[in-house]
N, C-alpha and C positions, 0 to 999 in steps of 0.2 A: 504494500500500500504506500505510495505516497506520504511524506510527509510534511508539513508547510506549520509555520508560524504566523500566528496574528503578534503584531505588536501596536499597545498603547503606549506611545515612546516618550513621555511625562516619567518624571520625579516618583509620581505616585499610579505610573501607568502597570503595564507589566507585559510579561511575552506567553503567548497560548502556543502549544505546542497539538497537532492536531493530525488524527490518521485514517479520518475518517469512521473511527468509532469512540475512542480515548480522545479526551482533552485534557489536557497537563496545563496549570498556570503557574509561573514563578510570577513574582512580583519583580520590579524595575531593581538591579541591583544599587543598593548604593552605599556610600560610607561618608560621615560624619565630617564636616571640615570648618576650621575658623578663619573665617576671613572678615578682614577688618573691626575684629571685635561682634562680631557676628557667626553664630553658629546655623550652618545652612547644610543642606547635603547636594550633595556631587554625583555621578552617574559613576558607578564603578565597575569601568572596563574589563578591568583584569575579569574581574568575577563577572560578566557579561558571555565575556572570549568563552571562558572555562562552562560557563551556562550551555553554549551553542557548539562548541567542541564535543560534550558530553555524549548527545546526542548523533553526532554520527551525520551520515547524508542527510541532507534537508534539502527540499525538491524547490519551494516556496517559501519567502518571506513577505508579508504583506505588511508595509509601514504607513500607518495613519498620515496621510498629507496632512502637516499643522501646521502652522505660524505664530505668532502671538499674538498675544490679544489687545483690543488697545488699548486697556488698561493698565496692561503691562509697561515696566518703565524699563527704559534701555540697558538698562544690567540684568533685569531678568531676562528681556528678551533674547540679548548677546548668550545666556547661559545658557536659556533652553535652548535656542539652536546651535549653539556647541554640542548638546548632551544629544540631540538629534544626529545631527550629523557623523558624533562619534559611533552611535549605534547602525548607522548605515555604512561607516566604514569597517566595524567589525564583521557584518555580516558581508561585505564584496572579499573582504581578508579571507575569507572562508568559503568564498567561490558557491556562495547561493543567491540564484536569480532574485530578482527585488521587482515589486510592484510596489506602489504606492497612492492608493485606494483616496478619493478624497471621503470627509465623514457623510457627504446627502449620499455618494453609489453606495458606501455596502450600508448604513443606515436604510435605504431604501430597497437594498438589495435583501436585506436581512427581516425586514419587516418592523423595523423600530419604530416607533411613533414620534413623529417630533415632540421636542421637546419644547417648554416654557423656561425661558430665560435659562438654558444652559443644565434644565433639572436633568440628572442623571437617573433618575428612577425607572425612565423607557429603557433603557439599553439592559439595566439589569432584571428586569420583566422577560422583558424578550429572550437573551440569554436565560434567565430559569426556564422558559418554558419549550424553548429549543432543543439545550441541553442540561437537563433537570438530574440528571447523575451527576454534573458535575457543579452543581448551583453552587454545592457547600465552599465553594470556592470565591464565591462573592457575598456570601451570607451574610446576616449585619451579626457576628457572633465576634467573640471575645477572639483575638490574634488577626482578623482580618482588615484591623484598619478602619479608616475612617469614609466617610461614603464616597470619598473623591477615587480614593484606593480601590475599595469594593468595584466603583464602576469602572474605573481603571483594568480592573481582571477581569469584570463582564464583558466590557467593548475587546478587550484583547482575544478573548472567545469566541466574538464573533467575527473580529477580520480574521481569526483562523478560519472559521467555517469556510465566511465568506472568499477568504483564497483559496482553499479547498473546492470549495464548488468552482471555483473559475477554471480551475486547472483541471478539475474532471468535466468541466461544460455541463454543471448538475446544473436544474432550476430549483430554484428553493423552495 
């Protein structure tokens, strides 16, 4: 079977590992750092590399198209698309093809419901009821995080599908 990853490529995104029956979710690596008197967290490659090495052949990788928002101020934005771009380099590092899905195709492709202002509760609806084995994985329970996190692992679930389905030509 084929194997392809979704990634939510956020801080509090994460990567769905997917093979057409199993869904695996890590969450976005990262590790701790002080800058400027400021304690923030950083995208940690190393343990990214060693995430995607694990695994062995990957057929698909499908990377959320994002940008920033314009609320964002230009330090954040400079970061996140660092933390982006470094996750698109590890994954070419490791010679697996890359899509990069904007959120309306596989939101529409996946059957999500738009959302209100940004609410994340469609994407993790849809994911439970898509894939409901592996819900526990975005559940609002104790170790999984706050609900930016939790949707962060539901939407990663579905641009796994959603590259999944692309690459076997399924309709949803």
């Amino acid at each position: 079977m084929p194997l392809v990853i979704g990634i939510d490529p956020g801080l509090k995104g994460a990567l769905a590992f997917y093979d057409g029956g199993a869904v695996e979710v890590v969450s976005m690596p990262v590790i701790p750092v002080r800058k400027n008197g400021k304690d923030r967290n950083e995208l940690d490659g190393y343990e990214l590399a060693r995430i995607i090495n694990a695994r062995g052949h990957i057929d698909l990788a499908a990377v959320e198209r994002v940008g920033a928002m314009p609320r964002d101020g230009a330090v954040s934005a400079f970061a996140f698309g660092r933390s982006v771009g470094e996750v698109v380099g590890i994954l070419r590092a490791h010679f697996i093809p890359l899509d990069f899905p904007v959120p309306r195709t596989w939101r529409k492709a996946m059957g999500v419901m738009p959302s209100v202002s940004g609410d994340k509760k469609p994407s993790i609806a849809r994911a439970t009821a898509l894939m409901p084995v592996a819900s526990a994985a975005w559940a609002a329970v104790r170790g999984n995080g706050d609900a930016d996190t939790r949707s962060g692992r539901a939407e990663a679930a579905l641009i796994a599908l959603y590259a999944w389905q692309k690459l076997n030509q399924v309709a949803a």
